[in-house]
Structures are given as C-alpha cells and as structure tokens.
SELUM-79444 format. One record per residue (C-alpha): x, y, z; residue in three letters. Coordinates in steps of 0.25 Angstrom, whole numbers, plus 5000, padded with zeros to 4 digits. Layout:
BEGIN
XYZALA;...
// end
This chain:
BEGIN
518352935685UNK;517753015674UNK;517152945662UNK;517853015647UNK;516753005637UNK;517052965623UNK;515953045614UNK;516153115600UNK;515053205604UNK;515253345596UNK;515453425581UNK;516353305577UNK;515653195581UNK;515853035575UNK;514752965571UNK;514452895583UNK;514553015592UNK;513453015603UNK;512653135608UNK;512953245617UNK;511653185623UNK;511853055621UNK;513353045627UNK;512553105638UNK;511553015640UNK;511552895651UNK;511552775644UNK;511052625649UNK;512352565653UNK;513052695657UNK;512752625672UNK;513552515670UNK;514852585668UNK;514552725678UNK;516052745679UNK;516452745665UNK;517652815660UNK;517452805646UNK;515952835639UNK;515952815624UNK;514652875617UNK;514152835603UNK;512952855596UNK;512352845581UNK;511152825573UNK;510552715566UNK;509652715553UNK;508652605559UNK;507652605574UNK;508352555587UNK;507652395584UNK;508252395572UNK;509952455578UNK;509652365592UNK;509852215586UNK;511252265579UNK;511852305592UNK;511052195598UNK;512052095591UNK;513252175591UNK;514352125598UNK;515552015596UNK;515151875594UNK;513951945589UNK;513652045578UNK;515052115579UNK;515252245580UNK;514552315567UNK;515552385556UNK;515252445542UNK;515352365532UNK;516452445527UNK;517452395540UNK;516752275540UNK;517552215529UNK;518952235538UNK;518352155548UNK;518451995544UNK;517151935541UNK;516851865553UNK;517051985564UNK;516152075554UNK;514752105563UNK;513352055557UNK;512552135547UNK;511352085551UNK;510352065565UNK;510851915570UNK;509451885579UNK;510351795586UNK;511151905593UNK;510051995597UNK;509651925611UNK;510452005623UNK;510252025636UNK;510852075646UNK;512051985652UNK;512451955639UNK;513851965635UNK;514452005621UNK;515651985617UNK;516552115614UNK;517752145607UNK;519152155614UNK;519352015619UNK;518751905626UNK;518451955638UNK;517652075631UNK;516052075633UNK;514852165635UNK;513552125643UNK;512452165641UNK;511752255651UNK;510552295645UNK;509852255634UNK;508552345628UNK;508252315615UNK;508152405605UNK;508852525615UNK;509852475625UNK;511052385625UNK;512052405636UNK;513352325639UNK;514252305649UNK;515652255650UNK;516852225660UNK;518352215654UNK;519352215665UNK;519152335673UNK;518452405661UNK;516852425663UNK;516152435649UNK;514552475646UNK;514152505631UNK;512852545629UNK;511852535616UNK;510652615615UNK;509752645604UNK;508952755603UNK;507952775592UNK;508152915583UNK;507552995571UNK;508252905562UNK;508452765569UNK;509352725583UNK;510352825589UNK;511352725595UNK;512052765608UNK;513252685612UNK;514052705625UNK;515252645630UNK;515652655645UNK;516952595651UNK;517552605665UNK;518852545670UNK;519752605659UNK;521052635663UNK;521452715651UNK;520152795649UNK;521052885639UNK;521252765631UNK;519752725631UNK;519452865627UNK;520352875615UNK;520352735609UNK;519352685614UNK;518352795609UNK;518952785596UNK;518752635595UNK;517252655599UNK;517152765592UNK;517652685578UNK;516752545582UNK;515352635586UNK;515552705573UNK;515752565565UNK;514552515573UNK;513752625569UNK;514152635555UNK;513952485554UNK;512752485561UNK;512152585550UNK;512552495540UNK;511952365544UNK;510652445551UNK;510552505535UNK;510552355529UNK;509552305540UNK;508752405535UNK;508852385520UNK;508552245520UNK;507252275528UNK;
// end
C-alpha cells in the first residue's frame, strides 16, 4: 500500500512545516515501520544548542514532564496536567526498552528504540493493528537546534481519516510544543 505524507512543505507553510530536504530524508526509525501509510513531517528552530533542547524532550511524555504548552493555553488546562517549566534530573535517564506512558488510554505507550543523547530519540508503538514509530532528532544550526519530528503509522484502516484529523491534530500539538518549547528554552536561558 502507498504511504500518503502529511507535510505543509510550500508558499503557505505553518510554523512547523518541515523541509523539502528534510521530508526527504531517512530518518533513524523510519525501519521500524517500512510499510507506513501515514508520514507526518515536522520541523522547527530552537534559540539554545542541542544539550540544552535534549533534556526537554528527554522528560517529555505522561506520567512525566507532560506534553509542553504556552503559557497562554496553559491556564485552560487544570493545574495538575499542566507540564513542568523546568529540567527534573529524575526523568532524564532512558534507555531503550523503556516504556512511556501516551495519551489515549491505558493501553497507550511508546518504547524506546534508540536513545543518543543530545541527537536521537526514537520510539515505537503497537495499538491493536496500528504500528507506530516517532522519531526526534536534533540537529544543530546558525541559530541553535533544528528539531525534526516524524510520525509513522501502519495498520490504519481509514488512512483518509488519519490524514485529515489526525494531521490537524498533530499539526495543532507540534505547533504548541514548539511554541512552548521557545517559552521555557527563553526562561532557561535567562536565569543562567
């Protein structure tokens, strides 16, 4: 089956459009899922080197740093789900065979597949029929870390769905991750 990319690539791009170049690329994960249906590109800058991004997405997940928002989108979100605005050394130590926890119910986690500080972080993920890999890679540029995020699924049954809804859903949470991102990468920075 053929997979359908999801990329805003072109003149009226979103914020976290990837590059021609970048979409193109092959990506460490991209194995695990060789069949996928679905590809969903992101990519975005960071003011700050790839050590200093890494340990954010590090901790990122459920169960542990959340899932980073702007402060501005933040306050709808009740006090206790809002994501950390700090490093927590305590969640910096993966490995791969770890398992997160993922939104979208119990049953919903990603391993990790591979794990190389401050560049690659790759997991996996098995949901009924559905295969899942999302890789995030670091890459430094002119004025900090190009981030490259890329979602792979296989096993859909309503790929046309999963293009529509499910690229504006990731489309909506990578911007928020991004935007919060800058925010608390800014802060960091500051109180160095």
């Amino acid at each position: 089956m053929r997979a359908f990319p999801c990329r805003g690539t072109g003149t009226h791009a979103h914020p976290v459009a990837a590059r021609p170049a970048e979409v193109a690329a092959r990506l460490p994960g991209d194995d695990l899922v060789p069949d996928a249906q679905v590809t969903m590109d992101r990519a975005f800058d960071l003011p700050a080197p790839p050590d200093a991004v890494w340990p954010w997405f590090a901790q990122l997940g459920k169960h542990r740093a959340g899932w980073y928002l702007p402060a501005r989108l933040e306050r709808v979100v009740p006090p206790r789900r809002r994501a950390l605005r700090r490093i927590d050394p305590t969640l910096q130590h993966l490995a791969p065979g770890d398992v997160i926890d993922d939104w979208g119910g119990r049953d919903a986690t990603f391993t990790i597949e591979t794990h190389e500080p401050p560049t690659t972080l790759v997991h996996s993920s098995r949901r009924g029929a559905l295969r899942i890999s999302w890789a995030i890679v670091l890459r430094p540029g002119p004025t900090g870390t190009r981030v490259h995020l890329r979602f792979r699924i296989a096993g859909v049954r309503r790929v046309w769905l999963v293009r529509t809804g499910g690229e504006l859903v990731d489309l909506l949470t990578v911007a928020g991750l991004a935007a919060g991102l800058r925010e608390r990468i800014g802060h960091s920075a500051a109180a160095s």
